[in-house]
C-alpha positions as CSV (number, residue, x, y, z in Angstrom):
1,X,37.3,-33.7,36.3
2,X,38.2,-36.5,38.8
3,X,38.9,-36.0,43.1
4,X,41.0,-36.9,45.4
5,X,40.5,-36.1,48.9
6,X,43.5,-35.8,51.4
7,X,44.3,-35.2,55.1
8,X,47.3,-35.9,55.8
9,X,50.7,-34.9,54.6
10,X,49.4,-34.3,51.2
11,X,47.5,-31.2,52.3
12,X,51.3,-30.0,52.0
13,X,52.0,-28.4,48.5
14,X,55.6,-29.7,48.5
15,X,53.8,-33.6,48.7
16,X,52.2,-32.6,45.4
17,X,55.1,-32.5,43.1
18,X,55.0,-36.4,43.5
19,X,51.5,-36.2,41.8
20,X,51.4,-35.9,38.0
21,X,48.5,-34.5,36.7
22,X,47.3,-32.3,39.3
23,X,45.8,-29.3,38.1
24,X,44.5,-27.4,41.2
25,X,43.8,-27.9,45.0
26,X,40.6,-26.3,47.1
27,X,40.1,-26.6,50.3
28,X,36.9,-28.1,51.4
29,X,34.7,-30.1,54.7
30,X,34.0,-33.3,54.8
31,X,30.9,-34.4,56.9
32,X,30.5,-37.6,58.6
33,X,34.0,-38.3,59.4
34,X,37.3,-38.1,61.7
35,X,40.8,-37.8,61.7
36,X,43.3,-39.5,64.1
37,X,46.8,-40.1,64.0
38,X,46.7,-43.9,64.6
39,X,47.4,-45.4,61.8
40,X,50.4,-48.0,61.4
41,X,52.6,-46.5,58.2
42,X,52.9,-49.1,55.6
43,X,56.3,-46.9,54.2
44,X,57.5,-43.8,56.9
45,X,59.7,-44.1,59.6
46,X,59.2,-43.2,62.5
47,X,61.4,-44.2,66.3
48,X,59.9,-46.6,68.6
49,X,56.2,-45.8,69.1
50,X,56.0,-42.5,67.1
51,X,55.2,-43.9,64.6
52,X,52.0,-43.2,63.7
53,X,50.1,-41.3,60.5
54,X,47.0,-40.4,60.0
55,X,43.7,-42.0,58.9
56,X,40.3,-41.2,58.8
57,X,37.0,-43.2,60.1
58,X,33.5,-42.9,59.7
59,X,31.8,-40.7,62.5
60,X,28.2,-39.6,62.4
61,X,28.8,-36.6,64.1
62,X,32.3,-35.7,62.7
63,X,33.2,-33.5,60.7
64,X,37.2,-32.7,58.8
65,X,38.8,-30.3,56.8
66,X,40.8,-31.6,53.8
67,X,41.7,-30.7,50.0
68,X,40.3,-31.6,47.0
69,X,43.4,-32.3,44.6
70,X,41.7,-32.0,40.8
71,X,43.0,-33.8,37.9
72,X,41.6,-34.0,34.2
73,X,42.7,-37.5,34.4
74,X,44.2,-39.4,37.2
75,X,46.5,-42.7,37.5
76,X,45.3,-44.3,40.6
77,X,48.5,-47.4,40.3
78,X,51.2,-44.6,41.4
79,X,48.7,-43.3,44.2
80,X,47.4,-46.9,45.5
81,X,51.2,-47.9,46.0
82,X,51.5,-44.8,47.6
83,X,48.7,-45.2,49.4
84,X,49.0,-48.8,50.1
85,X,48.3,-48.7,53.9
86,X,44.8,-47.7,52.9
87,X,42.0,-48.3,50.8
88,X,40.5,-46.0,48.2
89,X,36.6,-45.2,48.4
90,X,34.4,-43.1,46.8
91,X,32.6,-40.0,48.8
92,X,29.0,-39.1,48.4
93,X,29.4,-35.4,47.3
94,X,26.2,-34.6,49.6
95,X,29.0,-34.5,52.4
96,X,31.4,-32.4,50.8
97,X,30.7,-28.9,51.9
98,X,33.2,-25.1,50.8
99,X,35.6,-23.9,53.2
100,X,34.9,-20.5,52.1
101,X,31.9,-19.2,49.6
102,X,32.9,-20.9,46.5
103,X,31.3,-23.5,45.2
104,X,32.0,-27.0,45.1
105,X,34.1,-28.1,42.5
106,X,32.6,-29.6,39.1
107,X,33.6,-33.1,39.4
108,X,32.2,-36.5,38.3
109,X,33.9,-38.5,41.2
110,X,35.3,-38.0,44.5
111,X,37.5,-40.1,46.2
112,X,39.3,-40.5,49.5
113,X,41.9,-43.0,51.5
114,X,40.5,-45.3,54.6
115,X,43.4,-46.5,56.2
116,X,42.9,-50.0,56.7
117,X,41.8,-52.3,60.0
118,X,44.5,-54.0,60.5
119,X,46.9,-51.0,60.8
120,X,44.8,-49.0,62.9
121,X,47.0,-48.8,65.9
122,X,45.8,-46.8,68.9
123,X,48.7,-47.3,71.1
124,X,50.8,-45.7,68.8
125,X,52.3,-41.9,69.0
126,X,52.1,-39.5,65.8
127,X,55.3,-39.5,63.9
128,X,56.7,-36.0,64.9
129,X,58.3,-35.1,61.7
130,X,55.1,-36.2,59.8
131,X,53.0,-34.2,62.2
132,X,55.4,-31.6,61.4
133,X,54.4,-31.8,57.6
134,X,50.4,-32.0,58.1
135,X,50.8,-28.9,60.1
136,X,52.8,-26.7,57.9
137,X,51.0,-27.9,55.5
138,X,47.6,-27.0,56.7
139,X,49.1,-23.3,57.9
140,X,50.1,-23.2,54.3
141,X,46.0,-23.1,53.3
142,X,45.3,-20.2,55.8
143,X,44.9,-19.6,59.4
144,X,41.4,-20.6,59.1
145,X,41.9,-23.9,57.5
146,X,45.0,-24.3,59.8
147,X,42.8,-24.1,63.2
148,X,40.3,-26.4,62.0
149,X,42.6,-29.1,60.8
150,X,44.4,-28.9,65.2
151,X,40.9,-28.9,66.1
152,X,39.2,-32.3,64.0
153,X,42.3,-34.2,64.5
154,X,42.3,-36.3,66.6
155,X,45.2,-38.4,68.8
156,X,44.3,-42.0,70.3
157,X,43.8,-40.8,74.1
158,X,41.1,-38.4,72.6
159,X,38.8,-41.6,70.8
160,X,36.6,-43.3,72.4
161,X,38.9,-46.2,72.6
C-alpha cells in the first residue's frame, strides 16, 4: 500500500473522484510541519490578491492535521501535473502520528506535496472559494479534525515573516 498525504482541498471527498485508484482515506498528524495559505497557484483562479492556496513548510515545532489517501497502486504523472506548483517528498513515518486510537496505516511509503520556493508568496490573500473547500472539507472528517485543521493553519500575517 502506497500514501499520499494532503492538506489542502483534497481533504475534501468531492476532490477525490479526480483520483483513480484510491481505496480509503484516514485522518492522521503530521509532526514537524506547518500549513499556510501562501502559496502562488500554478492552475486556480483567484481575483486580484486572493489568490493564494495552501502549502506546507518544515517547522520544528509544528505540527498539522491531514489525510492519508491509500492506494494499492498509484500513478504519480496525473497527481504531479496536478500538483505541479509543488514538489513531491517522501515523509519519515516516525512523524506520522493517529488522529484517533487506530493505528497507523500499513504502508511501504508516504508521501506529501512541498509547494515550491519560488511560489511561496506571503503578500498574498487565501483564495476564498478555495478556503471554502479546505474547510468543508475538513468539517467533513469531524468536528475534531475540523478545529485542528482552523487552528495549524496558518495565514501570512501569522508567520514569522
Amino acid at each position: 500500500m502506497k500514501a499520499l498525504l494532503v492538506y489542502g482541498s483534497l481533504v475534501h471527498p468531492d476532490e477525490h473522484r479526480a483520483i483513480s485508484g484510491l481505496v480509503d482515506a484516514v485522518p492522521l498528524r503530521l509532526r514537524g510541519y506547518r500549513r499556510r495559505f501562501t502559496q502562488r497557484p500554478s492552475w486556480r483562479e483567484g481575483v486580484g490578491e486572493r489568490i493564494a492556496v495552501a502549502r506546507v513548510d518544515p517547522d520544528p515545532r509544528g505540527e498539522i492535521n491531514l489525510l492519508c489517501l491509500l492506494f494499492e497502486t498509484i500513478d504519480f504523472r496525473a497527481l504531479d501535473e496536478r500538483e505541479r506548483g509543488y514538489r513531491r517528498i517522501e515523509i519519515d513515518p516516525s512523524l506520522l502520528h493517529p488522529c484517533r486510537n487506530e493505528p497507523l496505516p500499513d504502508c511501504e511509503r508516504f508521501f506529501l506535496y512541498l509547494g515550491r520556493e519560488e511560489l511561496h508568496a506571503p503578500e498574498l490573500e487565501p483564495n476564498p472559494d478555495y478556503l471554502r473547500l479546505c474547510l468543508e472539507g475538513a468539517r467533513h472528517w469531524g468536528e475534531e479534525f475540523y478545529r485542528k485543521f482552523v487552528e495549524s493553519s496558518g495565514l501570512a500575517e501569522d508567520s514569522n515573516e
